[in-house]
C-alpha positions as CSV (number, residue, x, y, z in Angstrom):
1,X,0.0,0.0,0.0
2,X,0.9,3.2,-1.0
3,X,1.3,6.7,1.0
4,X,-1.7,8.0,-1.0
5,X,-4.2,5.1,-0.3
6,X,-4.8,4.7,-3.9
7,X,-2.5,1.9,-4.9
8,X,-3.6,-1.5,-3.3
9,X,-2.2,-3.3,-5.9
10,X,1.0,-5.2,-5.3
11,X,3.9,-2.8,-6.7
12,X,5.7,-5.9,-8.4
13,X,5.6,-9.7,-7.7
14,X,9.2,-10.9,-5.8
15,X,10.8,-14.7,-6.8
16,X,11.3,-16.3,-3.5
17,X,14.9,-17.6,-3.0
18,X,16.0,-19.1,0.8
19,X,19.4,-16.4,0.7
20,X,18.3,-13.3,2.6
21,X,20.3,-11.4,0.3
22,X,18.9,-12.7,-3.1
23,X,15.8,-11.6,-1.7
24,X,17.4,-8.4,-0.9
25,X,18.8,-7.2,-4.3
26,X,15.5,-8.5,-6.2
27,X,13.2,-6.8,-3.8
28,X,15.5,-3.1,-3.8
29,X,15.8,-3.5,-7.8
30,X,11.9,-4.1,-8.7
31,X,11.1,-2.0,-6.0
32,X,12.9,1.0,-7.1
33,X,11.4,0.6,-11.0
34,X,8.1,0.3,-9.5
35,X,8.2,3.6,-7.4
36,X,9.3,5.4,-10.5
37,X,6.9,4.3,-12.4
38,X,4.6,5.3,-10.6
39,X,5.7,8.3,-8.7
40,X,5.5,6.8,-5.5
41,X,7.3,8.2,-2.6
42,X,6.5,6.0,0.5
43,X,5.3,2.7,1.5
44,X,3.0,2.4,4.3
45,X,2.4,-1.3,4.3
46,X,4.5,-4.4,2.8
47,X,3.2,-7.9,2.7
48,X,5.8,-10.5,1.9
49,X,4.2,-14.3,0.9
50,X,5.3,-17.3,2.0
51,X,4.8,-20.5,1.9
52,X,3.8,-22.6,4.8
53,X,7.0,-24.3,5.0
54,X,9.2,-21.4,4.9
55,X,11.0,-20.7,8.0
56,X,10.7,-17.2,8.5
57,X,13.2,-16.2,11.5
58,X,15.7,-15.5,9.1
59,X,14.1,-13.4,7.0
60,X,12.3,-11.5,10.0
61,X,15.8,-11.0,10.9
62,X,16.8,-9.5,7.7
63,X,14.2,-7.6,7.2
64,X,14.6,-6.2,10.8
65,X,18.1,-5.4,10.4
66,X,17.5,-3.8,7.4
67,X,14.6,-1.7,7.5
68,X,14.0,-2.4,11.3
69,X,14.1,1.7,12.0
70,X,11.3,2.4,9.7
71,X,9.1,-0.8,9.8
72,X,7.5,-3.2,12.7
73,X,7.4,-6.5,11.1
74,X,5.4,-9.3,12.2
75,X,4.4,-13.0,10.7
76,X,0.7,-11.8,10.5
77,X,-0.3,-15.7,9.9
78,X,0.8,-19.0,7.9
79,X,1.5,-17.2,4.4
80,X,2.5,-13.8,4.9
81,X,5.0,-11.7,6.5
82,X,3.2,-7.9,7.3
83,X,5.5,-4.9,7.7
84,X,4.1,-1.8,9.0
85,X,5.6,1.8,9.2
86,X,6.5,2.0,12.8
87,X,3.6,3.0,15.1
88,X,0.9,2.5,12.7
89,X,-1.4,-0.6,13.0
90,X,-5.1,-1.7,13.1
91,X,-4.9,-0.3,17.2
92,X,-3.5,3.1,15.9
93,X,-6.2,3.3,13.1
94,X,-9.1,2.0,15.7
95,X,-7.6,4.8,18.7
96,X,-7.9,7.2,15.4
97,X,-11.1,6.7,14.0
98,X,-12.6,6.8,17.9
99,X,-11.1,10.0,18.9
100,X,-12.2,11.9,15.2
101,X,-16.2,10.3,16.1
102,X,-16.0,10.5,19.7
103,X,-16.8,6.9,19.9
104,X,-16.5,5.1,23.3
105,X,-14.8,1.6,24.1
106,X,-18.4,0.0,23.9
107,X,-19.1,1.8,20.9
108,X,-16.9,-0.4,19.8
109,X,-16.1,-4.0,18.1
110,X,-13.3,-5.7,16.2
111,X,-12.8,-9.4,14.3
112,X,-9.9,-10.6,13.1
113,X,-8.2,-13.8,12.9
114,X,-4.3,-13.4,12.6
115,X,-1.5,-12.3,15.2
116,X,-1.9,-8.7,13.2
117,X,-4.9,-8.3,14.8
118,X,-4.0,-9.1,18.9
119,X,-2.8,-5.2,19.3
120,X,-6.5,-4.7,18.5
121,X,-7.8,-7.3,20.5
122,X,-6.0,-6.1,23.4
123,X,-7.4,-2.5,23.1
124,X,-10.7,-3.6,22.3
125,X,-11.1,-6.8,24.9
126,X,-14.1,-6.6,25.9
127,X,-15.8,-6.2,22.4
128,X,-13.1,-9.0,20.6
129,X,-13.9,-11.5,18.5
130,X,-11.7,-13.9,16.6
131,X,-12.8,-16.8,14.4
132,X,-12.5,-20.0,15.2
133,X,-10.0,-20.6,12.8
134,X,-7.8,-17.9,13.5
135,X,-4.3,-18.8,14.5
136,X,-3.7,-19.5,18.3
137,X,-2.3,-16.3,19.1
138,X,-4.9,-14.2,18.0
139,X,-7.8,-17.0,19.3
140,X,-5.6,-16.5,22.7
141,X,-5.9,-12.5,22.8
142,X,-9.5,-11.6,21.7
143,X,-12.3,-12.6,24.6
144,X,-14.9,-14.0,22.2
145,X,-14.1,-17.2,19.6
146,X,-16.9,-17.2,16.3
147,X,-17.1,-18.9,13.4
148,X,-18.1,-16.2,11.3
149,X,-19.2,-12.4,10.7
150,X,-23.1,-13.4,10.9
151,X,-22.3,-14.8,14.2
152,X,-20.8,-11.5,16.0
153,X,-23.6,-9.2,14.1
154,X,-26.4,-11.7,15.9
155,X,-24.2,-11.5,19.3
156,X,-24.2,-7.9,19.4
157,X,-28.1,-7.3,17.7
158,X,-30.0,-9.7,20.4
């Protein structure tokens, strides 16, 4: 995603190799033909695919060491590695959108289902849902467990 919220297109498709630094050069080289392209001069949210197999401490640690100032990132579930601009998340967007509508805590709900969402969860316990299927993390940090969307909207309408 782009700084302007227009682009939510993928800026260019990466080839996954298992050398941190393959990944490295490929990313900074399509990367840098894209933004021109396009006139694009920031990057508010990256989302890196893998596959389920891929162990993805070593590229956490790359991409940490790299671009660890500017981005939090964080293995949002079983196929993709999230990186946000520091101090921006789904919380920061909630706390946001609260404060500009004067909306109270039980005003309030979220759903999610991935460990992207358990800042969220944590700021919005009481009114939490995760699905079911959501990883353990995320089932662990909201209060409420569903199976689905219909579920919550008949929870909160009875």
């Amino acid at each position: 995603y782009t700084n302007d919220c227009t682009q939510h297109q993928p800026l260019a498709r990466f080839h996954h190799h298992h050398q941190c630094g393959i990944i490295q050069e490929v990313c900074e080289i399509n990367a840098k033909e894209a933004f021109q392209q396009r006139n694009i001069k920031e990057v508010a949210k990256l989302l890196i695919y893998l596959d389920e197999k891929t162990d993805d401490k070593p590229i956490l640690k790359h991409l940490n060491s790299v671009y660890g100032e500017k981005y939090s990132f964080i293995r949002s579930n079983h196929m993709f590695i999230e990186g946000l601009c520091k101090g921006h998340s789904k919380r920061t967007g909630i706390e946001k959108y609260m404060e500009i509508h004067h909306l109270s805590f039980d005003q309030c709900y979220c759903a999610g289902d991935a460990d992207n969402d358990i800042e969220m969860f944590e700021y919005l316990y009481e009114n939490s849902y995760c699905m079911k299927a959501g990883t353990l993390n995320a089932r662990n940090a909201a209060k409420h467990q569903v199976d689905n969307l219909a579920e919550i909207i008949h929870l909160i309408t009875k």
